[in-house]
Z-matrix of the N, CA and C atoms (Angstrom, degrees):
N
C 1 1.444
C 2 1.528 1 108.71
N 3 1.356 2 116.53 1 139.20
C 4 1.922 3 113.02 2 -169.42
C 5 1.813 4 68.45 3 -122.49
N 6 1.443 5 87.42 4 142.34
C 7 1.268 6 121.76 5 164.71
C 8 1.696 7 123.65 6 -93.83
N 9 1.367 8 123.15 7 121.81
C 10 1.551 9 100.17 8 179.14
C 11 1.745 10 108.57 9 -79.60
N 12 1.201 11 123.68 10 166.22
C 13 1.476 12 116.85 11 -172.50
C 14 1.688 13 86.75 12 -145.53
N 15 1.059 14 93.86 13 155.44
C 16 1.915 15 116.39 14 171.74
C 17 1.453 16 116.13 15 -24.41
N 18 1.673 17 105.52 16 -22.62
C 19 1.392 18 103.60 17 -175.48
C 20 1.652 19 117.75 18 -139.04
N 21 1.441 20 96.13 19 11.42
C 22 1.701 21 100.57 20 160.83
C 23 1.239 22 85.76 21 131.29
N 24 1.444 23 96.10 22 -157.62
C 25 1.571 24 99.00 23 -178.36
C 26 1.736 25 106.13 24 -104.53
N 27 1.763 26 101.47 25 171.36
C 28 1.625 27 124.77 26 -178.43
C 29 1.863 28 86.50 27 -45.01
N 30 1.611 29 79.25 28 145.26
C 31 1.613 30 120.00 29 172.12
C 32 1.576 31 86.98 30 -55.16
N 33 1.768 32 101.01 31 131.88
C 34 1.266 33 128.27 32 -166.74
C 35 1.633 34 89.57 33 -86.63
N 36 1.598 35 114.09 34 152.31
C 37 1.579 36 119.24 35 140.87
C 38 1.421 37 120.45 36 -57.95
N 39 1.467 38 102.42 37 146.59
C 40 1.318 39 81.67 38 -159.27
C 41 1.304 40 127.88 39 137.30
N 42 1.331 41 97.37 40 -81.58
C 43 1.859 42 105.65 41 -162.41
C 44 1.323 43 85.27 42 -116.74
N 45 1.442 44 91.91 43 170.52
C 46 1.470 45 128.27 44 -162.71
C 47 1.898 46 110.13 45 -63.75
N 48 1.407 47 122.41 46 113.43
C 49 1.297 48 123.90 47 179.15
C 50 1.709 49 100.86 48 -41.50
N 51 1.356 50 108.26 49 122.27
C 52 1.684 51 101.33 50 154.38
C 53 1.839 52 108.23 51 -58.58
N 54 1.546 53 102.82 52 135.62
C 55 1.434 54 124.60 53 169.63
C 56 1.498 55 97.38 54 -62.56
N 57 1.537 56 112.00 55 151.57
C 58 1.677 57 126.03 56 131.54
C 59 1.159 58 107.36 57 -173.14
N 60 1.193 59 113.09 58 170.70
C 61 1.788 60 155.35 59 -160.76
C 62 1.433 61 107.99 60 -113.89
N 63 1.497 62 117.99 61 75.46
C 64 1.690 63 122.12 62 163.08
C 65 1.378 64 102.96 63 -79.91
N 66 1.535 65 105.68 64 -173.72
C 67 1.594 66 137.95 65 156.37
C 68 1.081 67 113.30 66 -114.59
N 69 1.232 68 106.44 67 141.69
C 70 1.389 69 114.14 68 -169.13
C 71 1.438 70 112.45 69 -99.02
N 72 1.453 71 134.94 70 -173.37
C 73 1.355 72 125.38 71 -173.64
C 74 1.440 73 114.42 72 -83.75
N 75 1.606 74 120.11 73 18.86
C 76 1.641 75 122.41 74 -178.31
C 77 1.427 76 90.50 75 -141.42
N 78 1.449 77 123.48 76 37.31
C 79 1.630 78 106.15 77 -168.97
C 80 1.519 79 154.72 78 81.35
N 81 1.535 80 99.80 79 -13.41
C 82 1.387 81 102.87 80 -166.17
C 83 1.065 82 85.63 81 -102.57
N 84 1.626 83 108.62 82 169.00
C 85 1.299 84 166.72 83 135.25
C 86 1.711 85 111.51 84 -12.77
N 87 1.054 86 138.04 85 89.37
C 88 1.532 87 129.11 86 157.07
C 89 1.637 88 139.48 87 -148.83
N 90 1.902 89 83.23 88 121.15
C 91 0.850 90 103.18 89 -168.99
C 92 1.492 91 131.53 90 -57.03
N 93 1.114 92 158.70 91 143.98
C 94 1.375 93 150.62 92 156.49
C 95 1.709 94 104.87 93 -50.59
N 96 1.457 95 95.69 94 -75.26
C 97 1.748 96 118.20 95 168.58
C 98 1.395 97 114.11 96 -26.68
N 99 1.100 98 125.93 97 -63.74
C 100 1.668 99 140.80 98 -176.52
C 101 2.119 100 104.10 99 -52.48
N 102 1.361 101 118.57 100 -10.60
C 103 1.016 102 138.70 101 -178.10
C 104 1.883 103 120.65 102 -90.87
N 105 1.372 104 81.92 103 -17.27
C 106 1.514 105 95.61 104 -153.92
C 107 1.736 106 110.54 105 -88.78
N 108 1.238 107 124.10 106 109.49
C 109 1.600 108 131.04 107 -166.29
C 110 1.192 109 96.85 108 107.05
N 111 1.212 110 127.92 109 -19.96
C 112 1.657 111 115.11 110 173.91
C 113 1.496 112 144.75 111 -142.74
N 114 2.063 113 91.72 112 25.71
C 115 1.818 114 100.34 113 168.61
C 116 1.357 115 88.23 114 -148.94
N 117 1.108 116 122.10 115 -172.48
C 118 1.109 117 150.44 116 173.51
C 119 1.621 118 93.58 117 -132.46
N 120 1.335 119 102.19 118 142.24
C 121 1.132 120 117.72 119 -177.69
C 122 1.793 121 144.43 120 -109.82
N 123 1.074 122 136.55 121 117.80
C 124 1.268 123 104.37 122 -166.47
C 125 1.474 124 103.96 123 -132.47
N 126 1.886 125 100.28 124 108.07
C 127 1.914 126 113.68 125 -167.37
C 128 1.553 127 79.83 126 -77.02
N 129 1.569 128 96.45 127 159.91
C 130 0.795 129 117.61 128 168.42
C 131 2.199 130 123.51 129 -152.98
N 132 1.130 131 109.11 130 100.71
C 133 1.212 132 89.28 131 -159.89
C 134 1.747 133 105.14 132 -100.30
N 135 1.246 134 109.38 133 165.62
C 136 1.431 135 103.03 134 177.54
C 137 1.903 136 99.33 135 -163.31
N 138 1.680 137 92.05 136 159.05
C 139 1.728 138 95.41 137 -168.74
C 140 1.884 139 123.95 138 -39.44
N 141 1.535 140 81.33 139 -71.29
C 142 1.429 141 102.19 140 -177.67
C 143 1.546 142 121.68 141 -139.12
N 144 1.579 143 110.04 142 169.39
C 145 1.676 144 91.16 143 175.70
C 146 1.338 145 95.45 144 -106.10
N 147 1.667 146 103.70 145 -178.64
C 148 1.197 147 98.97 146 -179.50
C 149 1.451 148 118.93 147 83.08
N 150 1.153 149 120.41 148 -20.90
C 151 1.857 150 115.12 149 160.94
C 152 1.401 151 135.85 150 -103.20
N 153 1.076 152 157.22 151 150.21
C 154 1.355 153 163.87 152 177.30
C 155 1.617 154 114.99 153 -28.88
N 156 0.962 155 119.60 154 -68.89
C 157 1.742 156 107.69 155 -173.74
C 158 1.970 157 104.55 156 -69.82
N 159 1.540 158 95.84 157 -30.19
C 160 1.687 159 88.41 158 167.23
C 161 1.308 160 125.17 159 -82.27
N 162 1.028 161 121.89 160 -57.09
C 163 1.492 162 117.86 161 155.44
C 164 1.755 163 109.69 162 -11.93
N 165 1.374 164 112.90 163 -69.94
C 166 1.249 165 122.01 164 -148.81
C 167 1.712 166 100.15 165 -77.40
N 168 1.339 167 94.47 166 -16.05
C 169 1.936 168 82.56 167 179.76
C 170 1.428 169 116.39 168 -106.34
N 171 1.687 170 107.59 169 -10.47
C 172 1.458 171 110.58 170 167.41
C 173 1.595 172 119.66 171 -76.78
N 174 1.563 173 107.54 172 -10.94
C 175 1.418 174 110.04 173 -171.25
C 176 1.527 175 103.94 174 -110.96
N 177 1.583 176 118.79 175 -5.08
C 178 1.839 177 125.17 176 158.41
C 179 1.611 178 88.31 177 -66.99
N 180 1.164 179 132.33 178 -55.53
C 181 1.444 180 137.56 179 -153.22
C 182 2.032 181 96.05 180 -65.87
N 183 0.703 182 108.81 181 -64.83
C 184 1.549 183 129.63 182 -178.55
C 185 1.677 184 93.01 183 -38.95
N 186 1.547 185 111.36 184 -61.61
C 187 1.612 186 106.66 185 -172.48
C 188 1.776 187 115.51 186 -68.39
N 189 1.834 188 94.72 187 -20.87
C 190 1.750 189 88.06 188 165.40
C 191 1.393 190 111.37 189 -108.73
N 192 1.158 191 108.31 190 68.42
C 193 1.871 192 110.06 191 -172.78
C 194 1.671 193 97.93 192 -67.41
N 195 1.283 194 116.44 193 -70.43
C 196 1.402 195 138.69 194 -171.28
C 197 1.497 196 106.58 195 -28.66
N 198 1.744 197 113.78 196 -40.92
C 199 1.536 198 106.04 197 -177.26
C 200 1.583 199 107.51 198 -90.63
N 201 2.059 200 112.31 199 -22.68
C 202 1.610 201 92.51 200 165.51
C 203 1.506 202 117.42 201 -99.66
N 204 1.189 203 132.60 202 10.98
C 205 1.372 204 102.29 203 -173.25
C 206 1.920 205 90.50 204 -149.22
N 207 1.410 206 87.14 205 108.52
C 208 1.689 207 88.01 206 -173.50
C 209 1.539 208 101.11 207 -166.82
N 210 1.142 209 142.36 208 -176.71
C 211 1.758 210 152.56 209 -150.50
C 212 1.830 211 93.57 210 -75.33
N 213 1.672 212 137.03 211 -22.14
C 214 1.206 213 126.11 212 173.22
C 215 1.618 214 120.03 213 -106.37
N 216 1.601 215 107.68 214 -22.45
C 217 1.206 216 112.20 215 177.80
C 218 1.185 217 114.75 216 -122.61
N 219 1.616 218 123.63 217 154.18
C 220 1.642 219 119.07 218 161.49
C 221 1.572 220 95.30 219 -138.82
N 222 1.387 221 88.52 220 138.84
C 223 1.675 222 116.91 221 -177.33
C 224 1.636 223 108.07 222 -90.59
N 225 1.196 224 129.99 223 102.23
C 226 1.472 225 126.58 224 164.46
C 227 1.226 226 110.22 225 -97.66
N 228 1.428 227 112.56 226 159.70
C 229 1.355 228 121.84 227 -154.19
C 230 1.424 229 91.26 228 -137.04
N 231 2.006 230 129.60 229 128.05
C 232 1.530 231 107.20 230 -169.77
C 233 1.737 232 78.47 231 -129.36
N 234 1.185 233 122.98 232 141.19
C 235 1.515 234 131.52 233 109.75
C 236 1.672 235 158.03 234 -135.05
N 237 0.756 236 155.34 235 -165.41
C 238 1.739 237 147.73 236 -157.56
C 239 1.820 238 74.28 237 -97.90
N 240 1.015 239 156.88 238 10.55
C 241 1.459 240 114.92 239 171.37
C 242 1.372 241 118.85 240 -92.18
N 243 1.619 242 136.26 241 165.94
C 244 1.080 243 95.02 242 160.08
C 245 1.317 244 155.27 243 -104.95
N 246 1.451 245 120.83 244 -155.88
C 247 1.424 246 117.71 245 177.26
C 248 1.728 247 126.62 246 -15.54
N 249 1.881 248 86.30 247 -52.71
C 250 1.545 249 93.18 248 -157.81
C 251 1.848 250 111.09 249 -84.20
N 252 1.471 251 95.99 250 -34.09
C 253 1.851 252 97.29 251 154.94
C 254 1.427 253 120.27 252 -37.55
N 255 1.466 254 104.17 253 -74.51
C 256 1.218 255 124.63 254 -177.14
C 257 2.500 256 109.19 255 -36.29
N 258 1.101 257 92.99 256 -46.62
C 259 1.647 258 113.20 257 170.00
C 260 1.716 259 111.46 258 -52.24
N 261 1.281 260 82.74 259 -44.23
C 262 2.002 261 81.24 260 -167.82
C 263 1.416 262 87.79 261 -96.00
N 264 1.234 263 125.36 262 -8.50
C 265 1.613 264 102.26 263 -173.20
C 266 1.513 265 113.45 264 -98.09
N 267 1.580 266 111.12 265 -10.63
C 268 1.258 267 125.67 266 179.82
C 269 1.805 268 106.02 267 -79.12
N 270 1.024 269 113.72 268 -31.14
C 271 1.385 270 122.85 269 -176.52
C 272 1.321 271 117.49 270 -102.66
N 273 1.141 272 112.01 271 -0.79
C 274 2.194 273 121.14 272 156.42
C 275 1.207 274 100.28 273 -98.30
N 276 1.345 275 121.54 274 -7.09
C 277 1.894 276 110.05 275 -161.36
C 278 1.991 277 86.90 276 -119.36
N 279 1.280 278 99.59 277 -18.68
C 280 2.055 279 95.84 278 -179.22
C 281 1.635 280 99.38 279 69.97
N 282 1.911 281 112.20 280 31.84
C 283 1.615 282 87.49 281 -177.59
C 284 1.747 283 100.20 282 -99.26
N 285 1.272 284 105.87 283 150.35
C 286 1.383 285 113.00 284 -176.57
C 287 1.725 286 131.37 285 -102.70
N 288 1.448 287 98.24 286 -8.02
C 289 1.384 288 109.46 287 173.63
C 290 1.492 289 107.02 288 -93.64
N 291 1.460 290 113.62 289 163.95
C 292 1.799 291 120.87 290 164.41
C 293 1.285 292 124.50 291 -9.69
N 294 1.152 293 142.90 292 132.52
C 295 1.201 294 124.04 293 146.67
C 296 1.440 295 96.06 294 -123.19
N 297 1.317 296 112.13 295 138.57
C 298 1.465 297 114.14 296 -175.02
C 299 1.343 298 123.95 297 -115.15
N 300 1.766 299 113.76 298 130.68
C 301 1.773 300 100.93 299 -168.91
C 302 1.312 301 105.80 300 -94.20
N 303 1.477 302 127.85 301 123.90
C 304 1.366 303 149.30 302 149.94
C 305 1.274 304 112.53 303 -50.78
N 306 1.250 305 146.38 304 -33.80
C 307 1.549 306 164.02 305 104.67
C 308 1.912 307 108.97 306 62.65
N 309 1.112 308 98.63 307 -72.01
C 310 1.456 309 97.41 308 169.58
C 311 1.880 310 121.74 309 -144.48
N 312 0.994 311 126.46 310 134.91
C 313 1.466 312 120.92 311 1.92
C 314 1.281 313 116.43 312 -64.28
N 315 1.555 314 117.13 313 144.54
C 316 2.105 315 94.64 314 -168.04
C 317 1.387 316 124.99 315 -56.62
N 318 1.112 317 127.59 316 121.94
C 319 1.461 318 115.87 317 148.77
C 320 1.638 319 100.74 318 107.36
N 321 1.505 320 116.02 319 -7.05
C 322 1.574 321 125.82 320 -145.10
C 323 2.011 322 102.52 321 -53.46
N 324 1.657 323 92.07 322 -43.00
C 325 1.764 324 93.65 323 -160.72
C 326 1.591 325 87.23 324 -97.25
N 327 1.275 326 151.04 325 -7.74
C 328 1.381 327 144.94 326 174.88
C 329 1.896 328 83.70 327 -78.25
N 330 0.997 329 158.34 328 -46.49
C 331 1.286 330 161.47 329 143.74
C 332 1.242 331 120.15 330 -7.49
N 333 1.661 332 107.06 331 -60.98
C 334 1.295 333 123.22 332 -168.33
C 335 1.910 334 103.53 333 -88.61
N 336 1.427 335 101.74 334 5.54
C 337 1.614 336 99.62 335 161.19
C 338 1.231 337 107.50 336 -151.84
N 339 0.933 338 106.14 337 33.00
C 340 2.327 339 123.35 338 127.12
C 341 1.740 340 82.28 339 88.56
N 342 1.246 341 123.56 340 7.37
C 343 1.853 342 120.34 341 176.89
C 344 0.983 343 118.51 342 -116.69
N 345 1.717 344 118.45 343 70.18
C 346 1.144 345 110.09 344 -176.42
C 347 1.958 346 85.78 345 -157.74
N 348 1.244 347 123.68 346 122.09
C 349 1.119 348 151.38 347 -156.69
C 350 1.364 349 139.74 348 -114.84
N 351 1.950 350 97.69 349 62.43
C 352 1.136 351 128.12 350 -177.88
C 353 1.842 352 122.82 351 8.02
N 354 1.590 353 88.15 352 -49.71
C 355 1.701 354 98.01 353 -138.59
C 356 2.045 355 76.50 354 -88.80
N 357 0.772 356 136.27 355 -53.36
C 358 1.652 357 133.16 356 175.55
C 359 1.676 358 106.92 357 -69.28
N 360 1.405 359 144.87 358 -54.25
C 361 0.971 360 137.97 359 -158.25
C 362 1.528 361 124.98 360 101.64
N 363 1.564 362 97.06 361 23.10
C 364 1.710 363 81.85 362 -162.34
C 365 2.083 364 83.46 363 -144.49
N 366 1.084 365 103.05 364 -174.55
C 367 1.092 366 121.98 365 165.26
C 368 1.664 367 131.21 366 -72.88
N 369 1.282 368 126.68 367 146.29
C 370 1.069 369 108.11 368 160.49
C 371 1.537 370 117.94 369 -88.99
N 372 1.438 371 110.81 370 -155.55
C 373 1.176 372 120.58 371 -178.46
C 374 1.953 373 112.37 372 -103.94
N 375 1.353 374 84.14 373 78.84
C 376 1.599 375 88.29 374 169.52
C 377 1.706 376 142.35 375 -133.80
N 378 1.331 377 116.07 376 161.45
C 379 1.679 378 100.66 377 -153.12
C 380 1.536 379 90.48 378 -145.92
N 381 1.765 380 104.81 379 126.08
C 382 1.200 381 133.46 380 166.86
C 383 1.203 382 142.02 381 -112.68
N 384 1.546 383 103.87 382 83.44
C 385 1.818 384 106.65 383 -172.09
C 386 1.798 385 103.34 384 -45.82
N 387 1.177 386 138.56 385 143.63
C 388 1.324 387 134.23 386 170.50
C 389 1.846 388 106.93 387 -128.70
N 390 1.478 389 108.36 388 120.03
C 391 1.978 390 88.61 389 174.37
C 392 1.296 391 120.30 390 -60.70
N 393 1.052 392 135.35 391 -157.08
C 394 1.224 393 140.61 392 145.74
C 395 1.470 394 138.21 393 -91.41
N 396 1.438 395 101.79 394 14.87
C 397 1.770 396 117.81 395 142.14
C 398 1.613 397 97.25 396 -86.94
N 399 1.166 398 157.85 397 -13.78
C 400 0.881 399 118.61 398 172.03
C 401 1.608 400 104.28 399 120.77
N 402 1.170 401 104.18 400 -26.78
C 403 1.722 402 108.55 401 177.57
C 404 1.361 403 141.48 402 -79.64
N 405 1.205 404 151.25 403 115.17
C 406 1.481 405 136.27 404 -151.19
C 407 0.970 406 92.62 405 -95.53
N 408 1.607 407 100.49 406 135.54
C 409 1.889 408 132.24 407 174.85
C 410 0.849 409 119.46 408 -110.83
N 411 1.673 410 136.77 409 5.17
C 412 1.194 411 118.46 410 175.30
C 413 2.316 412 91.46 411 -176.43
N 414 0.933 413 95.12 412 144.97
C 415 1.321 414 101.10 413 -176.53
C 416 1.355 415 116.76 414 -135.20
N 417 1.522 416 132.14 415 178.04
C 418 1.380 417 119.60 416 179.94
C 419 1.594 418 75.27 417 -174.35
N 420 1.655 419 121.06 418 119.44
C 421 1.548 420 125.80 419 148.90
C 422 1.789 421 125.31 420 -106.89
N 423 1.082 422 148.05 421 114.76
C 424 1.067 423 134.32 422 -126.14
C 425 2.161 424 75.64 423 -150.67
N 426 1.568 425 80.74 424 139.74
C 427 1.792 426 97.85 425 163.90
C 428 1.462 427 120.14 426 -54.66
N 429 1.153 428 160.97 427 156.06
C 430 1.255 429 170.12 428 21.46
C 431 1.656 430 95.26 429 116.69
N 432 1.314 431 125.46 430 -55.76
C 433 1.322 432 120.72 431 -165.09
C 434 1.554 433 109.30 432 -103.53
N 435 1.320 434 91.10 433 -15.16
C 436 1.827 435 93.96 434 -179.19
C 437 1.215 436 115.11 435 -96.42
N 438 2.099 437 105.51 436 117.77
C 439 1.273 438 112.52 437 -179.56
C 440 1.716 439 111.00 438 -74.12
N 441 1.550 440 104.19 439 151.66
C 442 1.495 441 109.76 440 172.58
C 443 1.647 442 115.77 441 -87.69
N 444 0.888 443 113.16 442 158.50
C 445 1.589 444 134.77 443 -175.99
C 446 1.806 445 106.90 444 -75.76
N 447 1.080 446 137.19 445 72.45
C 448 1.555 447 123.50 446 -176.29
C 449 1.665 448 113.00 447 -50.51
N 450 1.284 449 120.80 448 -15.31
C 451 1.941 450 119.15 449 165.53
C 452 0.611 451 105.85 450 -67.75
N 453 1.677 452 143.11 451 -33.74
C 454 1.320 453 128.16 452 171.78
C 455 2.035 454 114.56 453 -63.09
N 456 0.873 455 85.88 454 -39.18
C 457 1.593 456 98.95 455 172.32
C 458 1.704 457 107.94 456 -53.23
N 459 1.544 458 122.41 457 -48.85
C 460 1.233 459 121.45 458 -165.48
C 461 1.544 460 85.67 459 -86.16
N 462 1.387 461 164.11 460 -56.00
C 463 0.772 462 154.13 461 -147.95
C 464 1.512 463 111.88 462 -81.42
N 465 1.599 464 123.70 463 -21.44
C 466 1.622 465 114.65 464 171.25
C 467 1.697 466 102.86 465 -78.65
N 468 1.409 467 110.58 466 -26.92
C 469 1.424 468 101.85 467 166.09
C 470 1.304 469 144.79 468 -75.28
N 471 1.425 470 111.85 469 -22.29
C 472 1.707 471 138.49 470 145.59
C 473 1.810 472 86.23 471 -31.61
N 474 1.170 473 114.77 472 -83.15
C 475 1.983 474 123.68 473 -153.31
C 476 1.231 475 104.68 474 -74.45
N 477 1.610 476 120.23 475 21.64
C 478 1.868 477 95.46 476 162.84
C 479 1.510 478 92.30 477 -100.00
């Protein structure tokens, strides 16, 4: 199911990932760009932390760390909460990759890839294989309650 959002629809295959500059759940700095010639990427956005279908798909992700976050791929993790949620929730959940706050300006880069859902405030559920030019190859936007499949995830990364 593609969701329309405030600004059209999810970042097409295809074209060029919109760039940005979050914080991550310890503070830093991360870039999309700073990625680019040397990961492959796998966005990943989701509502909130701290609830059941997120919980449950950040911690499938966590048990396949090894296939997202290793010397060809990096797994980012985006949502509108902030920083400091995102901190305590990474360290009750033991997750070790990014989690990225969308937080302020709210919602700005869940926006800038058409999944981000005016009428609640939060993100939807969407996932952007990106190469390492920079281009998204494969996408998946999914409603609010509907969890995504992470094999589909390992399998758009099998075909770059």
């Amino acid at each position: 199911m593609t969701i329309e959002a405030e600004t059209g629809t999810a970042a097409e295959v295809g074209s060029v990932a919109p760039d940005f500059a979050l914080k991550d759940n310890h503070g830093r700095t991360v870039r999309l760009s700073d990625l680019r010639g040397e990961r492959h990427v796998v966005l990943v956005f989701y509502p909130f932390a701290f609830t059941g279908v997120c919980t449950d798909e950040l911690r499938a992700l966590r048990e396949a760390s090894q296939t997202f976050v290793n010397e060809d791929v990096q797994l980012l993790a985006v949502s509108c909460d902030s920083m400091h949620t995102l901190r305590v929730f990474a360290e009750q959940e033991d997750l070790e990759y990014p989690l990225l706050s969308d937080f302020w300006p709210h919602g700005n880069v869940a926006r800038a890839y058409g999944v981000f859902d005016s009428d609640k405030g939060c993100a939807v559920r969407g996932t952007f294989v990106i190469d390492k030019d920079g281009v998204v190859r494969w996408a998946v936007v999914n409603a609010l309650p509907d969890a995504r499949d992470p094999d589909a995830y390992v399998r758009a990364l099998a075909a770059l």
